[in-house]
N, C-alpha and C positions, 0 to 999 in steps of 0.2 A: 794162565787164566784166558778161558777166551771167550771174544767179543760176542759168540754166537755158538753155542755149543751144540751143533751139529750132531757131534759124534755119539755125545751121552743121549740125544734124543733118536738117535736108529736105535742105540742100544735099547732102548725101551723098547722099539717097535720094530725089532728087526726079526720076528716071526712074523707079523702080518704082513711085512714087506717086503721079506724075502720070498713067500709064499705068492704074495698078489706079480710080482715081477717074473718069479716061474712061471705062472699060470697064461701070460702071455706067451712066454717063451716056448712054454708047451703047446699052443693053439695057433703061434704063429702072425695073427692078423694084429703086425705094427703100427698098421693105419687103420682109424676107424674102429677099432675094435670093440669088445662086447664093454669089455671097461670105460669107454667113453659114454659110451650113455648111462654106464651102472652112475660115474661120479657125475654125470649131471643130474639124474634125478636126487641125489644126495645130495649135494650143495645147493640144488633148488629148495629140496623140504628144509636144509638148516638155514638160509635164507627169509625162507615165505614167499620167494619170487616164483614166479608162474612158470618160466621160461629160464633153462641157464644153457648155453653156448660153452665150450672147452674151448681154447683158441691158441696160438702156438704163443704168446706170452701174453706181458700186461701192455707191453706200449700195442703191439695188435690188438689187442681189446678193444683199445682207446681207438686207435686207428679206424677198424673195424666199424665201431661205431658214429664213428663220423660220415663213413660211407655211407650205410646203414639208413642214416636221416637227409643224406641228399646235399652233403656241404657241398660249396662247388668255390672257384675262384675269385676271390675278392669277397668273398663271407668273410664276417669274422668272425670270432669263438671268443667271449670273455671269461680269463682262469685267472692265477697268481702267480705271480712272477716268484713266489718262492717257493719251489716243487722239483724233483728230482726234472731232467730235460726232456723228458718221453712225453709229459703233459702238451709243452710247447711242442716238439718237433713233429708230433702226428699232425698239428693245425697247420704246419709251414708245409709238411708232405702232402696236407689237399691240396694247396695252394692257396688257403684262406690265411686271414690276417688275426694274430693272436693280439687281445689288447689284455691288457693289465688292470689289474683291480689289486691295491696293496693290502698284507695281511694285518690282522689282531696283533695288538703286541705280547701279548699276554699264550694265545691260542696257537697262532705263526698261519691261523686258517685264514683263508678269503676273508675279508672285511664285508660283511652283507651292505654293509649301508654306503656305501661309494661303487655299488655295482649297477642300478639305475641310472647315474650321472655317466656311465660308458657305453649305454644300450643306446644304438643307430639302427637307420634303419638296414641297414647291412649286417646287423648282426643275425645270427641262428641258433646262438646254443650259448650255454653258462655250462662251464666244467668247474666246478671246486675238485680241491683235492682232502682229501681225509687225513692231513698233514701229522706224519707219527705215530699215525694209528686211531686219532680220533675226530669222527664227521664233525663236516663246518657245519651252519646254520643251517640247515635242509629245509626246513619248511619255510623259511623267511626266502629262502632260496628258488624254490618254488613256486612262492605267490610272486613273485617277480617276474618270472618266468611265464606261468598261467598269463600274466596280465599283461605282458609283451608279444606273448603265441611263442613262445623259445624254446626250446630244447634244452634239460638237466642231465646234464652224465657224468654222473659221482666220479672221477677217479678215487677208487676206491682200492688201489693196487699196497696200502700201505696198512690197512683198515677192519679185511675182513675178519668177526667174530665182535666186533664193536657193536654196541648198542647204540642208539639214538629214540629215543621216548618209546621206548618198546619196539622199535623194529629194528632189522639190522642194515647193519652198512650193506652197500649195493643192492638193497630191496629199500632206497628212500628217493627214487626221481625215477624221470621214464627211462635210464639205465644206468646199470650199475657196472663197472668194469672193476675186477681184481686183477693181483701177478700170484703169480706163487715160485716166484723164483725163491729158491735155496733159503733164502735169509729172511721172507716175508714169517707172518708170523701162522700161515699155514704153506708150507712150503713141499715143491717135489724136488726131484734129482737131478734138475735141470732147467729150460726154460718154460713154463707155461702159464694161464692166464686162462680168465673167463670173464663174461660179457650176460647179464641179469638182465630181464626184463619183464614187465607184465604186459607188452603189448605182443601180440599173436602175430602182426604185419612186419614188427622189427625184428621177430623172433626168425620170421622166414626170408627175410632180408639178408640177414645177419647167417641164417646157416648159409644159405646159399654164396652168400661175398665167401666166406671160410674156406668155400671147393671151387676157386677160381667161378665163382657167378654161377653156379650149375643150378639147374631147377629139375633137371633130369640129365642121364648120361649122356656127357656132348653136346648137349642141351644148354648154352650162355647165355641167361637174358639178362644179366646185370654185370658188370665191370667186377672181379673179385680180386684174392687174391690165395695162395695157400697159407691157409692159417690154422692148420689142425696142433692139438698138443695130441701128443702119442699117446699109444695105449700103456707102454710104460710108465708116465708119468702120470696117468688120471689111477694106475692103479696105486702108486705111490700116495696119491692125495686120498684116496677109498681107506687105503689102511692107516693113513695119520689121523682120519677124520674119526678115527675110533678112540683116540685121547685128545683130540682135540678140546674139548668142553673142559675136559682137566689143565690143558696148558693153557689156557687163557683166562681159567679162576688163576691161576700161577701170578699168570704176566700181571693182573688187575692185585694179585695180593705183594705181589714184587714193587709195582709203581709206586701202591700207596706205603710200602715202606720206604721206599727212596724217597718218596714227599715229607714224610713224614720225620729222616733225616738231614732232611738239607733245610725246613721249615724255617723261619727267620734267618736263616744262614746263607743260601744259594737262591737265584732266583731259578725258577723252573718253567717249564710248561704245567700252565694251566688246564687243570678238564673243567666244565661244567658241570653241575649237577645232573642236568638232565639226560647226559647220554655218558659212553664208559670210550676209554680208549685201550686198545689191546698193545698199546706201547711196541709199535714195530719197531720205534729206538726211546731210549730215553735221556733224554734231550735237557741241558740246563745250558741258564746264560753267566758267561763271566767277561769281565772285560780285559783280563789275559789269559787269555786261552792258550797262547804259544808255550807261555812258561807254567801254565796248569795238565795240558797234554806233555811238556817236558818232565813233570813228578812223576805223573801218574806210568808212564815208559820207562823212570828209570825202576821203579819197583814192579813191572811186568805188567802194566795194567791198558790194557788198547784201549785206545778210542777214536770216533769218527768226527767227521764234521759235518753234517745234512742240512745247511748246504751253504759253502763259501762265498758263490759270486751267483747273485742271483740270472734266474733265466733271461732277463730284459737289458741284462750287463756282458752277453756272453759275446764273444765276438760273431757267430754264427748268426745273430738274435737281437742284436743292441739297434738294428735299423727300425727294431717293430718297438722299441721304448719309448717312450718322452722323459726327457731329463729329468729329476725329481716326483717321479710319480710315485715312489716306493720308499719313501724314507724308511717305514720299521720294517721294508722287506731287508734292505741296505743294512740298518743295524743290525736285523738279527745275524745277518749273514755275519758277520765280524763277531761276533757273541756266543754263538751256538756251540755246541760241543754235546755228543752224544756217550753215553756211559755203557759198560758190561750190560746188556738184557736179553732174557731168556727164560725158558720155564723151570730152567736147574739150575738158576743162580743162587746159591747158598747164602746164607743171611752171614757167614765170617767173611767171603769174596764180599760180598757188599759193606759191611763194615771197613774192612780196608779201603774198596772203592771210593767209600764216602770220607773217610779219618784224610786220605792223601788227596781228595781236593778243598777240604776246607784248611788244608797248611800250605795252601797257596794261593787258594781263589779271593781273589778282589771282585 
């Protein structure tokens, strides 16, 4: 059984993507090429966003965008300590100061309402993370933001194809940043990432950081750096984006079956009504997990942890915490355990999935 079935989803799509990776091949232009802009105006129309950037991943993205709006040293950035580490470590790589805001227990997203009580006057920007696939608060997020003059930039690397009150993730603040590494839940053959926006000045910002600051050849008026994704891999995302709408009805009819058997039984992540989560993992809590990942291993069944020790606890990162600020990021981290999910996960693989952790889980 695997964790992420990679393989069955080329199989699917290995005419439009053997074809799209030729046609580079054939034409040659690895950088830059005509497929980089075909998949940006394609990801911009299934967005809504005005503006979409290709970038050489998702923590570039993030990166990228902090450049983008002028962070500088001793800003700080308020996000959640419970998020893969690319969140945090693009804020330590400006040189700005990441503060903590701890998540939902229920969600694992940013807690909207303890995010005012960390706004100084050193702050610049509010990163939420779209934690598993499904947007935090966005608009409660954003009148925060409006009301303080801040900066919102969805990490949205875990998220894309999610809905939130009718729009999508990375088209819900002044930027959206996705990944599309391998395992996300639109993925290419390698490392890459985009950067959404509706503003025209970040837009030009943002290309120009991408090709070391250029505004023309040789031409540096801004500090950059190289952040192109290949033409290989936006043609990768060109021909996945043509089932895509189908593996994400998938992923959404997948979750609510796995909710729907673990129901009184397991505690889960939570979605809200008002927006959808495209389940980049799917994620339940137990309070032994050691010997619930030990069943499910001895019958063939992987699983992950997203995320053990949170970012404010890591050794790299524990200088920018304050002791006790994150009690349910802290639980969760002890609790979480993430299950098989994917768009060709079989309703027999998820019955076992599910039969061998409720003959263990506490």
């Amino acid at each position: 059984m695997n964790f992420i079935d990679l393989k069955t989803q080329y199989a699917k799509n290995k005419q439009s993507v053997d074809a799209g990776i030729q046609a580079v091949l054939d034409h040659g232009q690895y950088i830059m090429g005509p497929e980089v802009a075909e998949s940006e105006a394609q990801l911009a129309e299934y967005t809504g966003a005005k503006h979409c950037i290709t970038v050489a991943s998702g923590t570039e993205a993030l990166l990228m965008s902090l450049m983008a709006i002028g962070v500088k040293p001793g800003d700080e950035v308020i996000t959640t300590p419970f998020t893969f580490i690319a969140t945090v470590e693009v804020i330590v790589l400006m040189g700005a100061v990441p503060v903590f805001v701890d998540v939902e227990a229920d969600t694992a997203n940013i807690d909207v309402s303890q995010i005012e009580a960390k706004i100084s006057d050193k702050t610049k920007a509010i990163m939420p993370v779209s934690l598993y696939g499904q947007p935090a608060d966005m608009d409660e997020i954003n009148a925060i933001a409006q009301k303080h003059d801040l900066v919102v930039i969805e990490d949205g690397a875990q998220s894309f194809g999610a809905d939130y009150k009718g729009a999508k993730s990375c088209n819900l603040s002044h930027i959206g940043c996705t990944s599309f590494f391998p395992s996300k839940p639109l993925g290419c053959y390698g490392d890459g990432g985009a950067i959404f926006t509706n503003d025209d000045a970040l837009a030009e910002a943002i290309r120009e950081i991408r090709v070391h600051g250029q505004s023309a050849r040789y031409v540096h008026t801004r500090v950059g750096v190289g952040g192109r994704m290949d033409a290989i891999q936006c043609a990768v995302i060109i021909a996945k984006l043509k089932t895509f709408d189908y593996e994400v009805e998938r992923r959404l009819a997948i979750g609510e079956r796995y909710n729907a058997l673990f129901a009184g039984k397991v505690q889960t992540i939570t979605q809200r009504d008002d927006r959808t989560s495209v389940f980049a993992q799917y994620t339940i809590l137990v309070n032994n997990r050691d010997e619930v990942c030990a069943a499910l291993r001895e019958q063939v069944i992987p699983t992950a942890v997203h995320y053990p020790i949170p970012c404010n606890r890591q050794p790299a990162y524990k200088q920018y915490g304050v002791e006790g600020e994150s009690p349910i990021a802290d639980t969760l981290a002890e609790k979480v355990v993430s299950l098989p999910m994917h768009p060709y996960l079989s309703d027999e693989d998820m019955d076992k999935i599910v039969a061998a952790v409720l003959s263990v889980a506490k």
